[in-house]
PDB file as gemmi writes it, atoms N, CA and C in Angstrom:
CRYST1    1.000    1.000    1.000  90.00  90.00  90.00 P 1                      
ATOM      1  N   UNK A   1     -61.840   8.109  41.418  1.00  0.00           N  
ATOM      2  CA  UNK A   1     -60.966   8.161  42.579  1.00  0.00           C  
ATOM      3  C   UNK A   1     -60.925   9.585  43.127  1.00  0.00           C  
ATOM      4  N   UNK A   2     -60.839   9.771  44.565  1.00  0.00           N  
ATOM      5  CA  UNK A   2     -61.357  10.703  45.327  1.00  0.00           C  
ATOM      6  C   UNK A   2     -59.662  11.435  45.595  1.00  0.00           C  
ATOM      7  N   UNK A   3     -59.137  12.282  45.785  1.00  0.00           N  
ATOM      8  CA  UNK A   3     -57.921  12.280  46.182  1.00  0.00           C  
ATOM      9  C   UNK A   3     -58.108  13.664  47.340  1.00  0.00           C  
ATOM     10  N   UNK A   4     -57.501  13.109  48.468  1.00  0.00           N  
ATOM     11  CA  UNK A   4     -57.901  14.391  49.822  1.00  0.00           C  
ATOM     12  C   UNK A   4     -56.300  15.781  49.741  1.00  0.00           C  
ATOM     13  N   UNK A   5     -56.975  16.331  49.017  1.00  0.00           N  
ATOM     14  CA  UNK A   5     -55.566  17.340  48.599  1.00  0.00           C  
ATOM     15  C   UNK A   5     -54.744  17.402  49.736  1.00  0.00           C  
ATOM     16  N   UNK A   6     -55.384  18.045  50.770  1.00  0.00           N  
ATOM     17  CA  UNK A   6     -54.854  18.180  52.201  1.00  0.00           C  
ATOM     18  C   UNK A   6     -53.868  17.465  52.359  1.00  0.00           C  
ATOM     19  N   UNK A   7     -53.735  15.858  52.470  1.00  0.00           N  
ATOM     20  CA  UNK A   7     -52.919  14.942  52.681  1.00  0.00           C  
ATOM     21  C   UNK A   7     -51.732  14.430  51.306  1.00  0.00           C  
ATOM     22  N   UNK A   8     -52.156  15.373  50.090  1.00  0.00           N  
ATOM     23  CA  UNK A   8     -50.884  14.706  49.161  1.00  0.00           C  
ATOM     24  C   UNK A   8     -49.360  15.035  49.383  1.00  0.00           C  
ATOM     25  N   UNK A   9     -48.402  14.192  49.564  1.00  0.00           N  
ATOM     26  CA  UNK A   9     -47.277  14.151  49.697  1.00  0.00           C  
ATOM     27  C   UNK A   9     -46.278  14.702  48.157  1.00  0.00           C  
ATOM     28  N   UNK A  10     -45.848  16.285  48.131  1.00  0.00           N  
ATOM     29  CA  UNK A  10     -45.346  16.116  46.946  1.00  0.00           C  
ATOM     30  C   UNK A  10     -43.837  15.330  47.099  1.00  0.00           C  
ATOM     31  N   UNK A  11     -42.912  15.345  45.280  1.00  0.00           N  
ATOM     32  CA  UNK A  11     -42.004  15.082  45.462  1.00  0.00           C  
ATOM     33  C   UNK A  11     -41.040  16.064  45.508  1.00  0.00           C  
ATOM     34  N   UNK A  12     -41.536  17.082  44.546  1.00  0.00           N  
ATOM     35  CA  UNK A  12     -40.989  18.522  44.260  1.00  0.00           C  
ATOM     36  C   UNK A  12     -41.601  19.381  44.745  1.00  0.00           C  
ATOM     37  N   UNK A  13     -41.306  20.917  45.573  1.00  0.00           N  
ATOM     38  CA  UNK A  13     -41.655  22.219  45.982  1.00  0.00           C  
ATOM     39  C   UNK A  13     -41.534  22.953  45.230  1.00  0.00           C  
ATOM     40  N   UNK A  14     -42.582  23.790  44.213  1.00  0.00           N  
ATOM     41  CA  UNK A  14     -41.784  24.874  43.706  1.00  0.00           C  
ATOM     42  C   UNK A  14     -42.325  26.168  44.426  1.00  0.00           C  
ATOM     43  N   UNK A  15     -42.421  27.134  44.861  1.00  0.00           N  
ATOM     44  CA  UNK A  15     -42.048  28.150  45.531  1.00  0.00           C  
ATOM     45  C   UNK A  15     -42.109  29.431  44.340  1.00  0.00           C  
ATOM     46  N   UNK A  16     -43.699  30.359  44.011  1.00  0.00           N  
ATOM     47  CA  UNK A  16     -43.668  31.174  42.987  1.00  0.00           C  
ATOM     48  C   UNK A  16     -44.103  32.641  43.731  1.00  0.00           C  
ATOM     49  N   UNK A  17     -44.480  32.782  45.130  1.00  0.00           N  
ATOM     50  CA  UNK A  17     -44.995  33.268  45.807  1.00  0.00           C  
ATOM     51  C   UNK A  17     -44.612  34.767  45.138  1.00  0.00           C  
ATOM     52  N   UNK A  18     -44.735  35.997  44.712  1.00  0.00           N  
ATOM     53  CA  UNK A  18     -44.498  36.768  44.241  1.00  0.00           C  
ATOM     54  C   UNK A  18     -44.258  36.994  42.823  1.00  0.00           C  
ATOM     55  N   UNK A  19     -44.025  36.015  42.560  1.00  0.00           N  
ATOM     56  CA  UNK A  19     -43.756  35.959  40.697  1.00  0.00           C  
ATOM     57  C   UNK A  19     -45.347  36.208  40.252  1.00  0.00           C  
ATOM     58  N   UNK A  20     -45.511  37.027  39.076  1.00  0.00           N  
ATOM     59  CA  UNK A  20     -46.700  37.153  38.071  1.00  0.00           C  
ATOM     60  C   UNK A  20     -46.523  36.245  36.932  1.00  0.00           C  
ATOM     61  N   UNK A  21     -47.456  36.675  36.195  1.00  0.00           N  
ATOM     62  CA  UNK A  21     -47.831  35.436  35.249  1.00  0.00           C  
ATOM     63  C   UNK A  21     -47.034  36.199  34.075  1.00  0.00           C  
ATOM     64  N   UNK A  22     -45.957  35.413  32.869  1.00  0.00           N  
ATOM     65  CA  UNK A  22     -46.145  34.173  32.882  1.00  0.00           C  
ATOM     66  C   UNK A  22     -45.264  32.888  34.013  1.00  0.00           C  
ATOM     67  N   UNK A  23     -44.686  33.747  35.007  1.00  0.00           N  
ATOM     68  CA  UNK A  23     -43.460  33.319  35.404  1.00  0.00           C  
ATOM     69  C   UNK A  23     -43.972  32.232  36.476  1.00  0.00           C  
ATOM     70  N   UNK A  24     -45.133  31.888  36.991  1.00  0.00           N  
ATOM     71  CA  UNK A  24     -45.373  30.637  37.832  1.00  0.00           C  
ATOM     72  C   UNK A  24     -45.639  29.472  37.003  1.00  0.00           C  
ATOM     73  N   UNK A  25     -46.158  29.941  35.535  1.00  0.00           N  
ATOM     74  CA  UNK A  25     -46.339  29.059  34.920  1.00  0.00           C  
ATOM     75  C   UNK A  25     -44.993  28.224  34.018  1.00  0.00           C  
ATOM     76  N   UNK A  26     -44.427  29.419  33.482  1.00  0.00           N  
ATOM     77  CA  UNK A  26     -43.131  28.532  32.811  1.00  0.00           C  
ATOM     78  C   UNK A  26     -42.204  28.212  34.021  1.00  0.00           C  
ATOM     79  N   UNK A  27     -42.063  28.531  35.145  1.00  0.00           N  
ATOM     80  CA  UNK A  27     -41.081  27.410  36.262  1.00  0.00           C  
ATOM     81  C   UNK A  27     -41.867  26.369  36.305  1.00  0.00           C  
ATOM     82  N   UNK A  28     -43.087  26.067  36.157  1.00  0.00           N  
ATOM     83  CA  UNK A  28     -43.971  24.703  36.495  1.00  0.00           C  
ATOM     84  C   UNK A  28     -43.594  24.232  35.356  1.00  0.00           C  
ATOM     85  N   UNK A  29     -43.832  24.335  33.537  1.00  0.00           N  
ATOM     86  CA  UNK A  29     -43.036  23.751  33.002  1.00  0.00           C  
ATOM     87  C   UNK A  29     -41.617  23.189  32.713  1.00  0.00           C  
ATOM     88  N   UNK A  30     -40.697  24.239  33.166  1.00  0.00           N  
ATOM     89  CA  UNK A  30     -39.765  23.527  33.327  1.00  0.00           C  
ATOM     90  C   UNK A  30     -39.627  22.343  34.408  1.00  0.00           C  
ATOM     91  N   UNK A  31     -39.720  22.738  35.941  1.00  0.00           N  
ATOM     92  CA  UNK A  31     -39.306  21.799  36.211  1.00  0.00           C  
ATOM     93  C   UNK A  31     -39.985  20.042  36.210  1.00  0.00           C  
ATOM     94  N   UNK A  32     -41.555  20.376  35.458  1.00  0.00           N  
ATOM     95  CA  UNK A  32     -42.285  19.404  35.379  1.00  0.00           C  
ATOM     96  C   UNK A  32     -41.497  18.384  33.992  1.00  0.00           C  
ATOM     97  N   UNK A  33     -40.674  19.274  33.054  1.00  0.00           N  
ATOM     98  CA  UNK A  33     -39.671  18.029  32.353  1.00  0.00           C  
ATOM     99  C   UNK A  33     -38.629  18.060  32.574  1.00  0.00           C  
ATOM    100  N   UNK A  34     -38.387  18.007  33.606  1.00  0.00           N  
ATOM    101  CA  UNK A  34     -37.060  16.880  34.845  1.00  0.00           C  
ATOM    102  C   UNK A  34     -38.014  16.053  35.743  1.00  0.00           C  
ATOM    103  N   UNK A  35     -38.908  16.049  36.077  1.00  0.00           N  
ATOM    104  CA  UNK A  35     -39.433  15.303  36.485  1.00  0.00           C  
ATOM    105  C   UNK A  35     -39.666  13.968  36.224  1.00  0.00           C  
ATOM    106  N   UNK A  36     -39.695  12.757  37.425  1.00  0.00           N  
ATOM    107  CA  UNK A  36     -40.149  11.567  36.936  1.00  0.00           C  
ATOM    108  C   UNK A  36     -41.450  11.301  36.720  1.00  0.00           C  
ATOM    109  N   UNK A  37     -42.453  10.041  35.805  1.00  0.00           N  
ATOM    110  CA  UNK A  37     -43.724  10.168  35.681  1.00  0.00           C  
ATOM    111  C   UNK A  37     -44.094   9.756  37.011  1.00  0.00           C  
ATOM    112  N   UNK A  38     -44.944   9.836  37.319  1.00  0.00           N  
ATOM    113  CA  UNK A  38     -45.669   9.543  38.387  1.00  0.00           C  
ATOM    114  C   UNK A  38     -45.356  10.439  39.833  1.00  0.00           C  
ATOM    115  N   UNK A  39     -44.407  11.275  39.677  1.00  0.00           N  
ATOM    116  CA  UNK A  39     -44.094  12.492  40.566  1.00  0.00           C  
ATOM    117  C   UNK A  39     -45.037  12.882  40.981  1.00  0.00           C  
ATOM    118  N   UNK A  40     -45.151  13.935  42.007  1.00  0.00           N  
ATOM    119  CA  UNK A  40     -46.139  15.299  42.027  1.00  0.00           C  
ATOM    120  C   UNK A  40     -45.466  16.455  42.521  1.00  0.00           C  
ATOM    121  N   UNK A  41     -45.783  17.356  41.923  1.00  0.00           N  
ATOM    122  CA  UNK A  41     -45.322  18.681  42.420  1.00  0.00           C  
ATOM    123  C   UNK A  41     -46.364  19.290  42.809  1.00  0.00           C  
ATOM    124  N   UNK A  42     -45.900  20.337  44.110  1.00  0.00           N  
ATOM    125  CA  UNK A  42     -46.477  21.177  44.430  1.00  0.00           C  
ATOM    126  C   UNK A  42     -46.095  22.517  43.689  1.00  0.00           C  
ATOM    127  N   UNK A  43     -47.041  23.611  43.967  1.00  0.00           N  
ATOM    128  CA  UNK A  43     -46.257  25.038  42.933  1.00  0.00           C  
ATOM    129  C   UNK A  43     -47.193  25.821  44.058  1.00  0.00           C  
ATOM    130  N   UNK A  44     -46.657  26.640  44.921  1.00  0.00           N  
ATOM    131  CA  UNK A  44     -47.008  27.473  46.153  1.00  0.00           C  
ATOM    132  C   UNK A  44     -46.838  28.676  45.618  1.00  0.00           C  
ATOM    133  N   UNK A  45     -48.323  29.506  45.260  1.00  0.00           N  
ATOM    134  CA  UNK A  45     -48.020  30.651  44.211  1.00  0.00           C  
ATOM    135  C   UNK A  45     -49.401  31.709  45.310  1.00  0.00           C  
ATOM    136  N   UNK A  46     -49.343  33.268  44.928  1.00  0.00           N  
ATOM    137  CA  UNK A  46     -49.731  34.110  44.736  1.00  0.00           C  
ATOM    138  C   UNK A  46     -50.250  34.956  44.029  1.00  0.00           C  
ATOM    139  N   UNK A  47     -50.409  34.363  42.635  1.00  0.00           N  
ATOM    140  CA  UNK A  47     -50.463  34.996  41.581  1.00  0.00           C  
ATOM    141  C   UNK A  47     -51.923  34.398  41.174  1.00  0.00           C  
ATOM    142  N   UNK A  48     -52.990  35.487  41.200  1.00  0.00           N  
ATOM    143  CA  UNK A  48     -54.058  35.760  40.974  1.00  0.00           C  
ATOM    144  C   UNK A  48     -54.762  34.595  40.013  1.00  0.00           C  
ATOM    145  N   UNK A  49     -53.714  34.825  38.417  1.00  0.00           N  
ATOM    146  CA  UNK A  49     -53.576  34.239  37.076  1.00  0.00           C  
ATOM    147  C   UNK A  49     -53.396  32.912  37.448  1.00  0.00           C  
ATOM    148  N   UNK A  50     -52.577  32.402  38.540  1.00  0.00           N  
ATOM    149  CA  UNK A  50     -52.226  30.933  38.312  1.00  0.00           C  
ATOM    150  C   UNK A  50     -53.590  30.634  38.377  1.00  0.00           C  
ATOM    151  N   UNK A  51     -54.580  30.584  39.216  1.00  0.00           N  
ATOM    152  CA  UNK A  51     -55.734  29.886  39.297  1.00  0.00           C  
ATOM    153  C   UNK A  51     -56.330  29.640  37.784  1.00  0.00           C  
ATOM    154  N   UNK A  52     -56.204  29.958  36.941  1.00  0.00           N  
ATOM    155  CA  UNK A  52     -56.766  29.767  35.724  1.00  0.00           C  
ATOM    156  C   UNK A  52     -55.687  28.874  35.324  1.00  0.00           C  
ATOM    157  N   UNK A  53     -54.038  29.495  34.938  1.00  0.00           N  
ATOM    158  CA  UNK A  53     -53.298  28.884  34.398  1.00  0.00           C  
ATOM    159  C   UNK A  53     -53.134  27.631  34.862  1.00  0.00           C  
ATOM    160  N   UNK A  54     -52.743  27.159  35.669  1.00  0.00           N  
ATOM    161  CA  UNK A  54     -52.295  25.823  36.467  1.00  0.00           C  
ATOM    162  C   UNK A  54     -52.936  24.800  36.174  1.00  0.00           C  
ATOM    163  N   UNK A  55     -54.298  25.109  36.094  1.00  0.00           N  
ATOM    164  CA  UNK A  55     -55.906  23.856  36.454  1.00  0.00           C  
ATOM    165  C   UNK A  55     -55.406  23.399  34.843  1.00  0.00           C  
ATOM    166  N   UNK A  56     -55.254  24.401  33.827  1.00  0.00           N  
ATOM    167  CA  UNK A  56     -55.509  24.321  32.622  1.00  0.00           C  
ATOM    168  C   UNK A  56     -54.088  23.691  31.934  1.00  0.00           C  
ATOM    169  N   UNK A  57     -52.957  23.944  32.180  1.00  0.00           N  
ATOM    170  CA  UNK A  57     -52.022  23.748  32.119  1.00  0.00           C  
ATOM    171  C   UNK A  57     -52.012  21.890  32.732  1.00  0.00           C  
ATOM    172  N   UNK A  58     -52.118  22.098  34.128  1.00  0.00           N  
ATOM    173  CA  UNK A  58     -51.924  20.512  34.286  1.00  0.00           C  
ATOM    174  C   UNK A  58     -52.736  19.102  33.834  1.00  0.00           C  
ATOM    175  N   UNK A  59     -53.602  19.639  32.965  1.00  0.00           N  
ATOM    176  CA  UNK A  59     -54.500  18.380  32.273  1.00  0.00           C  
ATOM    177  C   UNK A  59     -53.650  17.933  30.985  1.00  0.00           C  
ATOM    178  N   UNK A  60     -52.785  18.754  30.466  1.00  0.00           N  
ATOM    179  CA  UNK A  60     -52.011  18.656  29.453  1.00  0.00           C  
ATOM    180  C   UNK A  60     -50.720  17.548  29.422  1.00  0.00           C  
ATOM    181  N   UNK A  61     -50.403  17.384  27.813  1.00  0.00           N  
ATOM    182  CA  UNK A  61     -49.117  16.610  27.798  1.00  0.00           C  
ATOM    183  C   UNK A  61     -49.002  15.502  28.879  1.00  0.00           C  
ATOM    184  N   UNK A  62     -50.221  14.779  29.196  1.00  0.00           N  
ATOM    185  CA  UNK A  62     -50.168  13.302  29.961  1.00  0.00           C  
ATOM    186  C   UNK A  62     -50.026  13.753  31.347  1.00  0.00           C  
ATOM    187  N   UNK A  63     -49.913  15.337  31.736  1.00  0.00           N  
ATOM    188  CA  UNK A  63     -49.941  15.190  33.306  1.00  0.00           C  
ATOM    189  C   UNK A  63     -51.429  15.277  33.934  1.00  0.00           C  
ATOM    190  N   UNK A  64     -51.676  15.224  35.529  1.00  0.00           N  
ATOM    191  CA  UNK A  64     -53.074  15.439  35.762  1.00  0.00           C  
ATOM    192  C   UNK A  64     -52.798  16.460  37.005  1.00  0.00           C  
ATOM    193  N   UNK A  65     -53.723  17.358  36.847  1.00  0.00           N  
ATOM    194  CA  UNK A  65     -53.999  18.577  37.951  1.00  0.00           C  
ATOM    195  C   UNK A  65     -54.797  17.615  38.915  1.00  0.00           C  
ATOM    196  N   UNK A  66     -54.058  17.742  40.054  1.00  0.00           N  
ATOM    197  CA  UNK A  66     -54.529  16.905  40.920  1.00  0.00           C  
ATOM    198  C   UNK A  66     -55.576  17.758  42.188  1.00  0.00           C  
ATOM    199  N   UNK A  67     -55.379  19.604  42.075  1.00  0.00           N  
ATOM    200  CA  UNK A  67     -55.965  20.247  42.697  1.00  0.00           C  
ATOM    201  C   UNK A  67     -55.552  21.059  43.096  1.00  0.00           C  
ATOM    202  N   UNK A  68     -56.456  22.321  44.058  1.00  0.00           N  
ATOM    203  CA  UNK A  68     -55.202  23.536  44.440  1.00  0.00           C  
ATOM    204  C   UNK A  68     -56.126  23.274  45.782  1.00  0.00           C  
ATOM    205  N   UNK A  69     -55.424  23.978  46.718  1.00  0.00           N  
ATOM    206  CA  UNK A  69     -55.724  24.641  48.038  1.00  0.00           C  
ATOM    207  C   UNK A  69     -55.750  25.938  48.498  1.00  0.00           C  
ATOM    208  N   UNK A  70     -56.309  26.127  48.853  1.00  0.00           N  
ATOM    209  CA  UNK A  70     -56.059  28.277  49.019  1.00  0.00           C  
ATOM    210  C   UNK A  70     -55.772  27.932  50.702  1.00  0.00           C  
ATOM    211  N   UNK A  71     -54.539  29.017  50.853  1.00  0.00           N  
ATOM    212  CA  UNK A  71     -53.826  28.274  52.036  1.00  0.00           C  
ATOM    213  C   UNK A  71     -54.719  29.960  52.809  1.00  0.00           C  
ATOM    214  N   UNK A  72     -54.680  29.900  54.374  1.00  0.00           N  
ATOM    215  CA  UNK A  72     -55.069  31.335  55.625  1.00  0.00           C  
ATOM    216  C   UNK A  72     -54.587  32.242  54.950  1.00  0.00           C  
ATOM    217  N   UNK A  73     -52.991  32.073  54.868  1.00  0.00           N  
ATOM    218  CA  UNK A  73     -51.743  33.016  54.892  1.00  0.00           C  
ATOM    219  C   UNK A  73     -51.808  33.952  53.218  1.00  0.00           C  
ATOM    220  N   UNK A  74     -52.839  33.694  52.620  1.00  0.00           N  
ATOM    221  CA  UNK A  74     -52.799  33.790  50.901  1.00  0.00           C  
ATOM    222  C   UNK A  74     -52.457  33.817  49.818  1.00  0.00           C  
ATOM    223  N   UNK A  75     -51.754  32.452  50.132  1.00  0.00           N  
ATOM    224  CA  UNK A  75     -51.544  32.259  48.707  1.00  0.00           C  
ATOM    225  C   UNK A  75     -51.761  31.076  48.266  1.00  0.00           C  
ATOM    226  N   UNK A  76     -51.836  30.215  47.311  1.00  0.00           N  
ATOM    227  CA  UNK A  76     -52.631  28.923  46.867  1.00  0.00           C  
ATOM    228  C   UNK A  76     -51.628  27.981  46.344  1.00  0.00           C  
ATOM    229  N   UNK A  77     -51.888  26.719  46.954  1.00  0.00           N  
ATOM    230  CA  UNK A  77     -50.915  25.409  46.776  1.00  0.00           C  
ATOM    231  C   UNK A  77     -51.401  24.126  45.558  1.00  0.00           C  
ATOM    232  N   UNK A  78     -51.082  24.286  44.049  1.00  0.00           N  
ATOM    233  CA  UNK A  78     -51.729  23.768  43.161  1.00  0.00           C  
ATOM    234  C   UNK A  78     -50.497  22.525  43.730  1.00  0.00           C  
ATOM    235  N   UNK A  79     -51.232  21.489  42.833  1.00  0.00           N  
ATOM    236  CA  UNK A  79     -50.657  19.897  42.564  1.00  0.00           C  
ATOM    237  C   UNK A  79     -51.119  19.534  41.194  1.00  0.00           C  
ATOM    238  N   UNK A  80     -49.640  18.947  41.082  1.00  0.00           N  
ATOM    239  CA  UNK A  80     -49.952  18.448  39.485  1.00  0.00           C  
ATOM    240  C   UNK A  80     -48.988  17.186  39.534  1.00  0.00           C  
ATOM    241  N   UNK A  81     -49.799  16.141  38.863  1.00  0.00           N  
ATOM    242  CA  UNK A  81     -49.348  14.745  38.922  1.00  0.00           C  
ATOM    243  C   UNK A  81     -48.125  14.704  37.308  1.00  0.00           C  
ATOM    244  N   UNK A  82     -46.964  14.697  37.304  1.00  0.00           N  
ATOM    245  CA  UNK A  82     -46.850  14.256  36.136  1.00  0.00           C  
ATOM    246  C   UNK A  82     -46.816  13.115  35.598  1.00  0.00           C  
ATOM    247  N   UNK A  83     -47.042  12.849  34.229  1.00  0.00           N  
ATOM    248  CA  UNK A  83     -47.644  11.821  33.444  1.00  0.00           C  
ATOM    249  C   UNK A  83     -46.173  10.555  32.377  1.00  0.00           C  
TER     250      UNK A  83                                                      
END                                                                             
């Protein structure tokens, strides 16, 4: 299954735009357990590190990295499905 990032609808925004690492990554854990399964969050970050962390992070614990986007303005819009 093909999924067109462009068009995914999240349910949650998280908003890391200035935070360094580890701090985009542990707000994505937290708020990914309050989350319902089948959610998606977005995580709208700046941080160099997320590109490694995120991809790697969201295959884990039953969720699925559904993809990132590198937005004009620079900074990058990951999705992660939780599980």
């Amino acid at each position: 299954m093909t999924t067109d990032i462009e068009n995914i609808k999240a349910d949650e925004i998280l908003d890391t735009r200035g935070l360094t690492c580890p701090m985009p990554l542990l707000k994505t854990k937290k708020i990914l357990k309050v989350m319902n399964a089948g959610a998606v969050l977005e995580i709208i970050g700046s941080d160099p590190g997320s590109k490694k962390d995120l991809p790697e992070f969201g295959n884990k614990q039953g969720n699925q990295f559904l993809g990132m986007l590198d937005d004009p303005a620079g900074y990058t819009r990951f999705f992660i499905k939780r599980g």
